[in-house]
One Martini backbone bead per residue (centre of mass of N, CA, C, O) as a GRO file, in nm:
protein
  252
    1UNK     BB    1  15.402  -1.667   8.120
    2UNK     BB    2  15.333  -1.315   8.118
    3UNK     BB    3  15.457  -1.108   8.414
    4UNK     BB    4  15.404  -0.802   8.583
    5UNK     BB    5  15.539  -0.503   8.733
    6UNK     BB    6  15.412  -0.229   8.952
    7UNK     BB    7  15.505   0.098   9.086
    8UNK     BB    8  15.278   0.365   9.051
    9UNK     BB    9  15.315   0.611   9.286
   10UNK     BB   10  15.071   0.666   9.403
   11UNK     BB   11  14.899   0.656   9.084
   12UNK     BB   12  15.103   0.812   8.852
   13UNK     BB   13  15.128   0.536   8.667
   14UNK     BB   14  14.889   0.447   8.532
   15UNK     BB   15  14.852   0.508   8.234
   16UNK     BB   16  15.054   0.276   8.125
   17UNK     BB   17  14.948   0.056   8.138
   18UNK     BB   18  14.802  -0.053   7.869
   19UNK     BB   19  15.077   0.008   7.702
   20UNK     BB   20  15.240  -0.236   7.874
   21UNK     BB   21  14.998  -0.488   7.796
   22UNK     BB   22  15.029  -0.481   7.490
   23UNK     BB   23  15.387  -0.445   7.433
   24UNK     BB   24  15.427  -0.745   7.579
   25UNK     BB   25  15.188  -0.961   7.626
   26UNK     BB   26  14.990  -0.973   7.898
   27UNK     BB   27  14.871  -1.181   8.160
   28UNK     BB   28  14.983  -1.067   8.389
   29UNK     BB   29  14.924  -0.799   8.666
   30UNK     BB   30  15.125  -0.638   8.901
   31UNK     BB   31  15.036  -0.412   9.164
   32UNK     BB   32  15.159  -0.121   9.308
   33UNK     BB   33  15.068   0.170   9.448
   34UNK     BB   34  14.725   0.188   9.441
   35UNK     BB   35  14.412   0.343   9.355
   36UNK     BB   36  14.196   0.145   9.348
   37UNK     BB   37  13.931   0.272   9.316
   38UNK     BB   38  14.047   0.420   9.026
   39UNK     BB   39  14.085   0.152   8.868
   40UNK     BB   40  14.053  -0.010   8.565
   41UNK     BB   41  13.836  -0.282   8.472
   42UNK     BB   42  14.059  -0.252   8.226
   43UNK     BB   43  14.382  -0.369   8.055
   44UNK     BB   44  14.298  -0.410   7.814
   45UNK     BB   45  14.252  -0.772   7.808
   46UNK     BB   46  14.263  -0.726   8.131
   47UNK     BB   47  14.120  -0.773   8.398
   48UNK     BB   48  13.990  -0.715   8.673
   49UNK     BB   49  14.017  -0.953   8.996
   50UNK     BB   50  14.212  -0.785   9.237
   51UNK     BB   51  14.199  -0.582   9.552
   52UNK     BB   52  14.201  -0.375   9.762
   53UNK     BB   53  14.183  -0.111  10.043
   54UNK     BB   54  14.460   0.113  10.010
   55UNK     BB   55  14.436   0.381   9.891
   56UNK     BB   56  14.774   0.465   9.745
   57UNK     BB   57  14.881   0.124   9.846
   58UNK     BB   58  14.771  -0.057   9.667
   59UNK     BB   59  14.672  -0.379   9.529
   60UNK     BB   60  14.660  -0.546   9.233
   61UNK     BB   61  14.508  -0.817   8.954
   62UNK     BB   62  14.547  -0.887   8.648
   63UNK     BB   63  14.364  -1.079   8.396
   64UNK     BB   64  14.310  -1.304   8.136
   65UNK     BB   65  13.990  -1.455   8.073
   66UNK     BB   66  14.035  -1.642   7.857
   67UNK     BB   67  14.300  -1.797   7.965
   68UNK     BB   68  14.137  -1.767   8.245
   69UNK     BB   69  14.038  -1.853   8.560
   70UNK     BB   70  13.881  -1.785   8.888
   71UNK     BB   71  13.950  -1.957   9.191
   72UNK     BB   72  14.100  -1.720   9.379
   73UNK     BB   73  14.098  -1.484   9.654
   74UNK     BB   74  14.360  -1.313   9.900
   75UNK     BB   75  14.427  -1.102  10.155
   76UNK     BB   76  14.690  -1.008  10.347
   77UNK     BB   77  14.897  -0.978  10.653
   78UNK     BB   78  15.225  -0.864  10.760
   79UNK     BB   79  15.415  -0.760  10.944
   80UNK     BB   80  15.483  -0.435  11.107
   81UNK     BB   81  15.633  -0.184  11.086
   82UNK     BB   82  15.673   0.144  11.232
   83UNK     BB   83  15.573   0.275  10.971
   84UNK     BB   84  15.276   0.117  10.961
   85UNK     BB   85  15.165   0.205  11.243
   86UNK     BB   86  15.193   0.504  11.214
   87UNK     BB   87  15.102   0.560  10.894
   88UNK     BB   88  14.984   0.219  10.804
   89UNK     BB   89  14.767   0.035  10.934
   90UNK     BB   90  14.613  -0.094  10.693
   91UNK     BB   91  14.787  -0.224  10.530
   92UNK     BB   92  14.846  -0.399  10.230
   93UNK     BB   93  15.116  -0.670  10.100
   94UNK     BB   94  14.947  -0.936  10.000
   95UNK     BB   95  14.765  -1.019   9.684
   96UNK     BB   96  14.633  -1.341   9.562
   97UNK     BB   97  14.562  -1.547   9.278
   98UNK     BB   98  14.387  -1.847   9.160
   99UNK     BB   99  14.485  -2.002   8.820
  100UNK     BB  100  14.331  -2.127   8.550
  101UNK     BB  101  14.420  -2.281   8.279
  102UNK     BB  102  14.185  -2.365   7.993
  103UNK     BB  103  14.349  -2.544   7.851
  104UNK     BB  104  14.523  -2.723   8.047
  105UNK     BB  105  14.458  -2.694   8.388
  106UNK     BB  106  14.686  -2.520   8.553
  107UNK     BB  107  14.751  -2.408   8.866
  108UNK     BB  108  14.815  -2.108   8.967
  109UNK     BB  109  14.995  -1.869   9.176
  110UNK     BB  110  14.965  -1.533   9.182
  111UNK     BB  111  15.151  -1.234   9.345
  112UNK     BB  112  15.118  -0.917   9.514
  113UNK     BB  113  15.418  -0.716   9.675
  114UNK     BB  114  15.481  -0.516   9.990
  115UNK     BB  115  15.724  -0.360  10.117
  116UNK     BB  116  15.884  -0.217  10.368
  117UNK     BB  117  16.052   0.062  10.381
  118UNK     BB  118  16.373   0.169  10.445
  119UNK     BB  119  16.301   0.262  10.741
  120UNK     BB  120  16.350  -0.015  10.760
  121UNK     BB  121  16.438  -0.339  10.807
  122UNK     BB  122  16.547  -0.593  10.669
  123UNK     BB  123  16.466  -0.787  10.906
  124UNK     BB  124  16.157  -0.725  10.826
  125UNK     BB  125  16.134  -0.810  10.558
  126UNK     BB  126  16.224  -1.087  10.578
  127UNK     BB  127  15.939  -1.144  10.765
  128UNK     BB  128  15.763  -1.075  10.568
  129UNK     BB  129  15.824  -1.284  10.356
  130UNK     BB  130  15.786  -1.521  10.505
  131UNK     BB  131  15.484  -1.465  10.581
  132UNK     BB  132  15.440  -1.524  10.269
  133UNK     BB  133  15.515  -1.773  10.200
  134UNK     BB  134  15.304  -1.892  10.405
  135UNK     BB  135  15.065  -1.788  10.287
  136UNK     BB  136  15.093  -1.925  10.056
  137UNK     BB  137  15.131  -2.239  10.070
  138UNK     BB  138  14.824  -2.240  10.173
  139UNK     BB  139  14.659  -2.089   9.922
  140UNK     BB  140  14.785  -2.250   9.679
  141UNK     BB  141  14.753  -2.610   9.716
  142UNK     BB  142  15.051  -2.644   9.543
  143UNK     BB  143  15.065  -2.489   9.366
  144UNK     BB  144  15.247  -2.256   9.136
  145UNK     BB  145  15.456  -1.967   9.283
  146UNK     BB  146  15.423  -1.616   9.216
  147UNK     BB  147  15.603  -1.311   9.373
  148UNK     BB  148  15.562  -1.003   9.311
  149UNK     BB  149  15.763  -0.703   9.357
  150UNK     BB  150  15.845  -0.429   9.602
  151UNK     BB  151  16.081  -0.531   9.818
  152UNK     BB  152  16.298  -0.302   9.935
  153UNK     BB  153  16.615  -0.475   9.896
  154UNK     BB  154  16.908  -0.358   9.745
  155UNK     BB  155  17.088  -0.496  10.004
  156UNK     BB  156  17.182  -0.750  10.144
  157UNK     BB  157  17.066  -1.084   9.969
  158UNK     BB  158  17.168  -1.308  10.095
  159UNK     BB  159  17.004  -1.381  10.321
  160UNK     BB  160  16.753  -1.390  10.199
  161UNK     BB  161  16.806  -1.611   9.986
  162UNK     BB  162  16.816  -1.831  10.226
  163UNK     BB  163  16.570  -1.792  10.333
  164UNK     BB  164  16.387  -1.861  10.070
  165UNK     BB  165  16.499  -2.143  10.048
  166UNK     BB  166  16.390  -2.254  10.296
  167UNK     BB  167  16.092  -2.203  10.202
  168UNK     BB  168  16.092  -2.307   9.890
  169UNK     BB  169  16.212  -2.077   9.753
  170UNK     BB  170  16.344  -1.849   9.515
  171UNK     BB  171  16.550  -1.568   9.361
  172UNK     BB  172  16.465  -1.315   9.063
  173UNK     BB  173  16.622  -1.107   8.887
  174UNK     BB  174  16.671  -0.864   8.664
  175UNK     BB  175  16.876  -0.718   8.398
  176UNK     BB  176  16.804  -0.458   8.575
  177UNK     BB  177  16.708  -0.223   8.719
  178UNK     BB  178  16.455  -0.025   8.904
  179UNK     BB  179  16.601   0.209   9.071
  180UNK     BB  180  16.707   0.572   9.089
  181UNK     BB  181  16.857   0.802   9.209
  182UNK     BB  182  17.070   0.832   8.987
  183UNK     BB  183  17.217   0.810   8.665
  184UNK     BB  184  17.468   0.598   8.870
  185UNK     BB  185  17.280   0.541   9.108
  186UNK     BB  186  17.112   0.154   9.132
  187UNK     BB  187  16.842  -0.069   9.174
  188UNK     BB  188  16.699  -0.356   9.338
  189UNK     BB  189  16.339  -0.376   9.418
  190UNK     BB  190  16.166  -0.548   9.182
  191UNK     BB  191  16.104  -0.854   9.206
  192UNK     BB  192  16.143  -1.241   9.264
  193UNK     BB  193  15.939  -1.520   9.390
  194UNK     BB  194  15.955  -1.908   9.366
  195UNK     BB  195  15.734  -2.226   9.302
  196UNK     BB  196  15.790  -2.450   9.038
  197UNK     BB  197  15.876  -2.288   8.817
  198UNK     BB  198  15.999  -2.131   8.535
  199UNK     BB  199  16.232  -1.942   8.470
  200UNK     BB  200  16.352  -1.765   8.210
  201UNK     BB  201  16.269  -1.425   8.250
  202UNK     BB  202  16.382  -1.059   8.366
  203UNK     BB  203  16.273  -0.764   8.267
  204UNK     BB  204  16.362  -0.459   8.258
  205UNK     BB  205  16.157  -0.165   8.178
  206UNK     BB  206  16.083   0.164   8.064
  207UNK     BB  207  16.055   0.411   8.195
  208UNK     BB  208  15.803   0.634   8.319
  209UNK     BB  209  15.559   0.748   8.584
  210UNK     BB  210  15.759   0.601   8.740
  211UNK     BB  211  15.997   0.543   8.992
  212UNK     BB  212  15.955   0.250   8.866
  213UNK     BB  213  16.015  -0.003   8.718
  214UNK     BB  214  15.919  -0.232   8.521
  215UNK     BB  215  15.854  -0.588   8.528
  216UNK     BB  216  15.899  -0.912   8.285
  217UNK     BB  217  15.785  -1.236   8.321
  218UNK     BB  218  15.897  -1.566   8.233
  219UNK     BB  219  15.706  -1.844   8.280
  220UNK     BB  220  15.661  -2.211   8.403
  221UNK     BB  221  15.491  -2.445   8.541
  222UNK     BB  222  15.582  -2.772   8.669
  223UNK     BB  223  15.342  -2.840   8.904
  224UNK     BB  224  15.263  -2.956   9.150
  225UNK     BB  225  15.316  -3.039   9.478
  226UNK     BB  226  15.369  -3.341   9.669
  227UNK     BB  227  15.350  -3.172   9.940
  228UNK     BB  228  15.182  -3.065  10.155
  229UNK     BB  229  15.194  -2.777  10.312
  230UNK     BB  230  15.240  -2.873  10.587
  231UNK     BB  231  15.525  -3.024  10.510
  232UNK     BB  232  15.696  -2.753  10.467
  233UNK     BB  233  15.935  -2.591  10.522
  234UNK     BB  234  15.954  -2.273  10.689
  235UNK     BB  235  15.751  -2.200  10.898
  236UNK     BB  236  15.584  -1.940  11.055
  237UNK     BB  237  15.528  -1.780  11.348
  238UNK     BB  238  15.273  -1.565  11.487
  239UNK     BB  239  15.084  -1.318  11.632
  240UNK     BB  240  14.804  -1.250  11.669
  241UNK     BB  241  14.838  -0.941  11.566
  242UNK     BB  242  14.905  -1.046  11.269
  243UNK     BB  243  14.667  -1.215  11.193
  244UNK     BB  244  14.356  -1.063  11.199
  245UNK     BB  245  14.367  -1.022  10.873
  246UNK     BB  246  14.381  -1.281  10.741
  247UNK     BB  247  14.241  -1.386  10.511
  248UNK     BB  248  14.116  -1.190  10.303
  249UNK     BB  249  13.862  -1.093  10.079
  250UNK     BB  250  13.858  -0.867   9.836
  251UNK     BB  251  13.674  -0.601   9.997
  252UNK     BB  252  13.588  -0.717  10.296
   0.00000   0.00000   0.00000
């Protein structure tokens, strides 16, 4: 499975989509940073699946209709950061949707994730992260799960590592940054987290018309989970106001 990841820039870099899905030959891709309502209900052979309704910082989900078929999709929201409440009080962090593939019968979960900027503490992203794995756990029925976007994490990953293995995935970055304030300091705020997966490669692709380069991940599901969601460790309670709007169909 080839899944691509793209931060469009408050949706300046839309134009790009098409020519990246092509190029890459890509399965499954998933945008940050997008004006949903103005996406293409297709980017080459890829169908629009599923998309948020956040402004210019929505996400979506785009996947190959002939190879896959579409089993639920379900938008989050994770804890808000004070950016969050105060300038994006509606923002949606992370929307997931659950494929089958036509040939195999394996289904798949593949989530775009948008943590909130670096405003915030890493301590607010770890959280972030955490409660998205909480909700991908119980979302994804024990298939294999890979959650990838713009995590706005550059430093300090260390910690972020053993949260993500506690909670029983992975953490894995690209071959080359993925952001640049200069042309000679560069970091990774792009990657992914993945759950029964086998990533092969995770490529950082040519900057385009966004401030982000996207990156091209190549996976393979190993099967599902053989222990009930509910049996996983590392689960996190969150309070009353966080939960409200959880787990709602997108465009609810």
């Amino acid at each position: 499975m080839r899944i691509a990841s793209y931060n469009l820039k408050r949706h300046r870099a839309v134009d790009d989509l098409t020519r990246l899905a092509a190029a890459n030959d890509v399965d499954v891709f998933c945008i940050q940073e997008a004006e949903t309502s103005k996406l293409p209900d297709s980017v080459g052979r890829l169908a629009l699946t599923a998309r948020t309704a956040t402004g210019d910082m929505g996400l979506a989900v785009y996947a190959d209709p002939e190879r896959f078929h579409v089993l639920d999709s379900r938008v989050f929201t994770v804890r808000k950061a004070l950016h969050d409440r105060f300038l994006l009080p509606g923002i949606e962090r992370l929307l997931a949707v659950r494929l089958e593939d036509r040939d195999s019968g394996i289904v798949s979960t593949i989530a775009s994730f948008h943590a909130s900027p670096l405003s915030a503490v890493n301590a607010t992203r770890r959280r972030q992260i955490d409660e998205a794995h909480r909700h991908l756990r119980e979302f994804s029925l024990g298939s294999p799960t890979l959650m990838v976007g713009d995590f706005n994490y550059p430093l300090f990953r260390k910690g972020l590592v053993k949260r993500v293995e506690r909670d029983g995935f992975s953490l894995t970055i690209s071959d080359g940054p993925t952001y640049y304030y200069t042309p000679r300091i560069a970091y990774h705020f792009d990657f992914l987290t993945s759950s029964r997966m086998h990533v092969r490669s995770v490529k950082t692709l040519p900057i385009g018309l966004s401030d982000h380069r996207p990156i091209l991940v190549e996976a393979t599901p190993v099967g599902p989970d053989p222990h009930p969601p509910s049996d996983l460790p590392g689960a996190v309670a969150v309070d009353d106001a966080a939960q409200e709007a959880d787990g709602v169909k997108p465009n609810e």
